[in-house]
N, C-alpha and C positions, 0 to 999 in steps of 0.2 A: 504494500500500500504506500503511497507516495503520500509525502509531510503536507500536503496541499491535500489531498485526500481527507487522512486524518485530524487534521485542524477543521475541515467543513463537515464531517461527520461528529464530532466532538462539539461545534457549534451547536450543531444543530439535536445534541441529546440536551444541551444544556435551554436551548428552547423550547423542549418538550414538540420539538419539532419530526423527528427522527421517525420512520418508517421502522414496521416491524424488521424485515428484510436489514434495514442497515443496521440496527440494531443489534442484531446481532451475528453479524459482521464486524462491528465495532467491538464487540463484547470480547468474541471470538481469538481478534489481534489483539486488544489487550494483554488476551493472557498467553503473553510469546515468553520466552527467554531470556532477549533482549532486550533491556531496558534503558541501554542509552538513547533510543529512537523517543521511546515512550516519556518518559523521566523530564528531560526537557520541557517537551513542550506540553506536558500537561500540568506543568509547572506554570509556565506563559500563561495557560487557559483558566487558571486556578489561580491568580496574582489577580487578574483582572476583575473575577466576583469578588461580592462584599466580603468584607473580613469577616460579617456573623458567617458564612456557610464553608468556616476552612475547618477541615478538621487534623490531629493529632495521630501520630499511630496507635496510640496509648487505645484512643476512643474508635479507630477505623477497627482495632479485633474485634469489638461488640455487634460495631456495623455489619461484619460480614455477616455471621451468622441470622442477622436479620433481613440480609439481600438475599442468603439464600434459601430462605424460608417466603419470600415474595413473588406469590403467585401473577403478579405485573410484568415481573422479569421474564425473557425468553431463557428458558432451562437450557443449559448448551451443555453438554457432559464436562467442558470445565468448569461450572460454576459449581458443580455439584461436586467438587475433588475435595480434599482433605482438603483442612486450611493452612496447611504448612508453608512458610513462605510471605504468608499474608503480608508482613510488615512491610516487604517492599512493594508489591503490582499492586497487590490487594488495599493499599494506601488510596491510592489512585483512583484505583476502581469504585471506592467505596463512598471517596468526596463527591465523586461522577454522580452514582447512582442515585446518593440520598437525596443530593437537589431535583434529579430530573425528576423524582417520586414525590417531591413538595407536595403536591396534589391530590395523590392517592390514597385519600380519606377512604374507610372502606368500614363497612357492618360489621361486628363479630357475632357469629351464628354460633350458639351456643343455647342448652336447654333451657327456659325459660327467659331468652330476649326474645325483641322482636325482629325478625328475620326482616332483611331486604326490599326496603319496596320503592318504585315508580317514583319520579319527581314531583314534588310538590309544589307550587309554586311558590315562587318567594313574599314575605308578605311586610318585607323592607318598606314599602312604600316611597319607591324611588330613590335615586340617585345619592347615596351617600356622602355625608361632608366627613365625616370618622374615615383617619386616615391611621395607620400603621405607625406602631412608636419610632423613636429615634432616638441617636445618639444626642443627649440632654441631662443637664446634671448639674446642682447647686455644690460651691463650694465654702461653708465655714471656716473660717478662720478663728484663730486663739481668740482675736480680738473683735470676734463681733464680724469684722467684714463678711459679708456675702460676695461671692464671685458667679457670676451665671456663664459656665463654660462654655454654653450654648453661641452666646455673644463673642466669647475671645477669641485673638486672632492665633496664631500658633506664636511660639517663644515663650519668654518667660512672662509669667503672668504676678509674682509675687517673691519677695526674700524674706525667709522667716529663720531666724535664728544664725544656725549655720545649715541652713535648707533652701533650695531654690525651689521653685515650682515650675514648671514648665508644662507649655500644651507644645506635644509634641505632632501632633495630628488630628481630625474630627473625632473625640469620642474616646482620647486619652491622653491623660498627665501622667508627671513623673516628677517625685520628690526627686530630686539631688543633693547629695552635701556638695559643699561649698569647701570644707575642709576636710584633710584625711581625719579620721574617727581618732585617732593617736592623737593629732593635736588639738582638733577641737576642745573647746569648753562650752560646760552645758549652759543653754541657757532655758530663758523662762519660753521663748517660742517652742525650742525645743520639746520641753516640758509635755507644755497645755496643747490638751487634744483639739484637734480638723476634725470637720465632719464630710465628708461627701455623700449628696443625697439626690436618689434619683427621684422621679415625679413618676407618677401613673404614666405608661406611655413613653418613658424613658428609658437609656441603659447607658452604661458608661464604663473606661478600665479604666484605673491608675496601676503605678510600679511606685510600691514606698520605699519610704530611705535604704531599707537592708534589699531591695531588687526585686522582692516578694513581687509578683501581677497577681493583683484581685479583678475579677470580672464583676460588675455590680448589677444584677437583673432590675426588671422596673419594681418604684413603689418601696424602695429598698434603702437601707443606709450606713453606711460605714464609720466609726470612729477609731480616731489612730493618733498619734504621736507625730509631730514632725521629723521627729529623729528618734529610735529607739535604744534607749540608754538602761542600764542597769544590767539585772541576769537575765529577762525576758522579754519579748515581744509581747503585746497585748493589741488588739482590734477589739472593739465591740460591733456585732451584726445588728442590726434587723432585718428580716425579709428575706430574699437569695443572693448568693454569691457564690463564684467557683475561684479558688485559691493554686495558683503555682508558689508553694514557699521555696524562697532560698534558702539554703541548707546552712546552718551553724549549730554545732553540736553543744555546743559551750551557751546557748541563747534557745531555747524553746521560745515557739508561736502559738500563742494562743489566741485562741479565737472565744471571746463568750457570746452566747445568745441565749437570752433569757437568764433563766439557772444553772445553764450549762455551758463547762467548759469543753472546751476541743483543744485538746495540746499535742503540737506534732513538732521534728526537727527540720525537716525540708521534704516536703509529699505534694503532692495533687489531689484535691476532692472537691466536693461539689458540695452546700452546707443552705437549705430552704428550714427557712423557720418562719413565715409571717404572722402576725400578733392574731390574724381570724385563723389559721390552722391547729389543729386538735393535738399536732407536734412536731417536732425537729425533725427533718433526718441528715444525716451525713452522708456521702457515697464518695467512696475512695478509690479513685483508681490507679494511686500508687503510692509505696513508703508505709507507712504507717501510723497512725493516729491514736489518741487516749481520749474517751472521752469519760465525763463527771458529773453524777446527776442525781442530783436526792442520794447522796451517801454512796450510790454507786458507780461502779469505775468497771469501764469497760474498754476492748484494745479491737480494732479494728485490723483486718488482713486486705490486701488490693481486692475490688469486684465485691466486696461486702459493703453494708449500707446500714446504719445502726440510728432506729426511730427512738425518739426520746419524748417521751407522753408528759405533756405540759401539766399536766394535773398531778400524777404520781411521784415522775419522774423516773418512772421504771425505762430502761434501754432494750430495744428488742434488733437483734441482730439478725439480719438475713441474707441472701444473694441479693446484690444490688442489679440495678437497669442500669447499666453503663449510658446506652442510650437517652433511655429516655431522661435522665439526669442532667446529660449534656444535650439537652435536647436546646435551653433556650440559649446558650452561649453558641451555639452553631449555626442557630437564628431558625429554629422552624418549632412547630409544639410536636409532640410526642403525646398520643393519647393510647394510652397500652388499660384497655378493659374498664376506663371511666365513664362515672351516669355525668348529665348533662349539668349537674347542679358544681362538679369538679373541672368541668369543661371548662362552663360557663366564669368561674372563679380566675382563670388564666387570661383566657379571651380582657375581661375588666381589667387587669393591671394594664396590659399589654397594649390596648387600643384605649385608654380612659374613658370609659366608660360606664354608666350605673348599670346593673340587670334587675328586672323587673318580674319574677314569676307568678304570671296569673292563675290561677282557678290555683289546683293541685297537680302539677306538674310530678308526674312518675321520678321518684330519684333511680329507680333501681335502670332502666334503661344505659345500657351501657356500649361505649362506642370503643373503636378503635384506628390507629390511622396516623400519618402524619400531614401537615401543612406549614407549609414557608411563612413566617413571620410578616415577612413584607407585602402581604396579598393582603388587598382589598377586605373589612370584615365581611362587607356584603358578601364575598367570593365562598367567605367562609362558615356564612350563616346558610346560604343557598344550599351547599357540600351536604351542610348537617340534615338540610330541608332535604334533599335529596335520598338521603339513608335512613330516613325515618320520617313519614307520613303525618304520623300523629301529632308533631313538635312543628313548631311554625312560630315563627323571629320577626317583629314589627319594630323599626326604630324609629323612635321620636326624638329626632335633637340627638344628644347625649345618651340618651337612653334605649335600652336594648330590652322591649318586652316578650315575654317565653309564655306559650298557649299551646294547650291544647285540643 
């Protein structure tokens, strides 16, 4: 296949444009041997989408097993091989497939749902002005100042202590010291905690003083240190967040939210605690974590997920959704067997919006499926219209009313 070839077929899966037939064709050469052909330039085609839909190889192992369970996908006898290998082609393949799939909201048929039916019409009531969040985010200062990221231009936005601030591009800052840690002396900037806070509808990353990347989902809030001094790292959460810690053995990261703490040395996880959910969970996918909760202490392994009951404080450990965890940092929603009333709960952060459920709206109806964050809600209310009959979505303004 010729590089001119393969870039107009690769266009065109990532339009949801692609013919069965090229499809898999395209699928087919992906999985060569060679990968200096490959490697390149789906590099080049993956630079050019938005930075929510890049993914990790840490998170592309979870994905595959969920491509090749995707009855959307054409079954080619490679996709169905062991997964050996994955972290190189199966990288590639797996950023490819999850976007072209943005769309492919689909029913789970299962004893007692309700099975598949015909489109319904939409009862939107025309032309939506609710648009899809974006990179948006307040910035607290020690001193009171408010920074609206949104507004700033890139460069340095602020000198606090021995810390710079800097917007390095749309949608993420970066503490910096200003002096090596050896010489510095602490000051009172240093000290007093920054808040960064996203809006309903919002989402944001920074990299604090020790290199840490936090990812902040909407509705969400971070508090931190301008510079981290003493024996340990300390943030306080609300809401979600996904953490790359930088590794210092001699400095524990903690994270608290709510009652509990999360203390790790340099890991990856994903940490949703919103003040309306029933509880914490953690999801780790890599290093290892401690968490602390009502007297209890529990230690987390990669691909495990540990919920923490806001009431008891009991910790309940299980195989985690690598996926659907990293579902909103990669920028699409992940609904793996939820009723419409847990749906509906993400939809609100995510588009600002109220939801309104008239009459008595079935909680047990349960969906499954993914969609690209950046689509239309209309696109996304239609989907749900479409997989279930009985359920029908009217907006008013702001407001997202649920019938049925």
């Amino acid at each position: 296949m010729t590089k001119e070839k393969l870039r107009e077929l690769l266009q065109q899966y990532f339009d949801n444009s692609i013919s069965k037939a090229d499809c898999k064709e395209l699928l087919d050469y992906l999985d060569t041997d060679d990968l200096q052909e490959i490697a390149p330039l789906m590099d080049e085609i993956l630079f050019l989408l938005p930075d929510t839909a890049e993914l990790d190889q840490s998170e592309s192992v979870a994905v595959y097993n969920a491509i090749r369970a995707n009855h959307h996908l054409p079954q080619t006898d490679h996709i169905l091989k062991s997964s050996r290998g994955i972290a190189n082609k199966w990288y590639y393949i797996a950023a490819m497939v999850l976007i072209a799939l943005s769309v492919s909201l689909h029913f789970i048929k299962t004893p007692g749902r309700i099975s598949e039916n015909k489109f319904a019409a939409s009862k939107s009531g025309g032309k939506s002005s609710i648009q899809p969040g974006s990179k948006k985010a307040t910035l607290t200062l020690s001193n009171g100042q408010i920074i609206d990221l949104e507004a700033q231009q890139e460069g340095i936005l602020q000198g606090t202590g021995n810390s710079a601030i800097r917007k390095v591009r749309s949608g993420q800052i970066v503490y910096q010291a200003t002096q090596p840690y050896g010489k510095a002396t602490q000051s009172v900037q240093d000290v007093a905690l920054n808040d960064l806070k996203t809006p309903k509808g919002g989402e944001y990353q920074i990299t604090l003083a020790d290199g840490t990347k936090v990812w902040l989902n909407s509705a969400s809030s971070l508090r931190f240190p301008a510079a981290f001094r003493g024996n340990r790292r300390q943030v306080v959460l609300n809401g979600e967040a996904y953490f790359e810690v930088a590794k210092n053995a001699a400095k524990p990261f903690v994270v608290m939210i709510g009652a509990t703490e999360i203390k790790v040395l340099g890991t990856h996880f994903n940490v949703s605690g919103y003040q309306d959910d029933d509880e914490a969970t953690t999801t780790l996918l890599e290093g290892s974590v401690q968490l602390t909760s009502g007297g209890n202490t529990r230690r987390l392994s990669p691909g495990q997920q540990a919920a923490v009951s806001k009431n008891s404080g009991d910790i309940l450990i299980s195989q985690g959704d690598i996926a659907q965890a990293m579902a909103w940092k990669n920028g699409y929603f992940r609904f793996d067997d939820q009723n419409i009333r847990g749906i509906m709960k993400q939809v609100s952060r995510w588009y600002d919006v109220e939801v309104e459920f008239k009459q008595n709206v079935i909680n047990n109806k349960q969906f499954g499926g993914t969609f690209y964050r950046n689509k239309s809600i209309a696109e996304l209310l239609r989907h749900l219209e479409e997989l279930d009959h009985h359920i029908h979505f009217k907006i008013n303004g702001r407001r997202i009313e649920i019938m049925e």
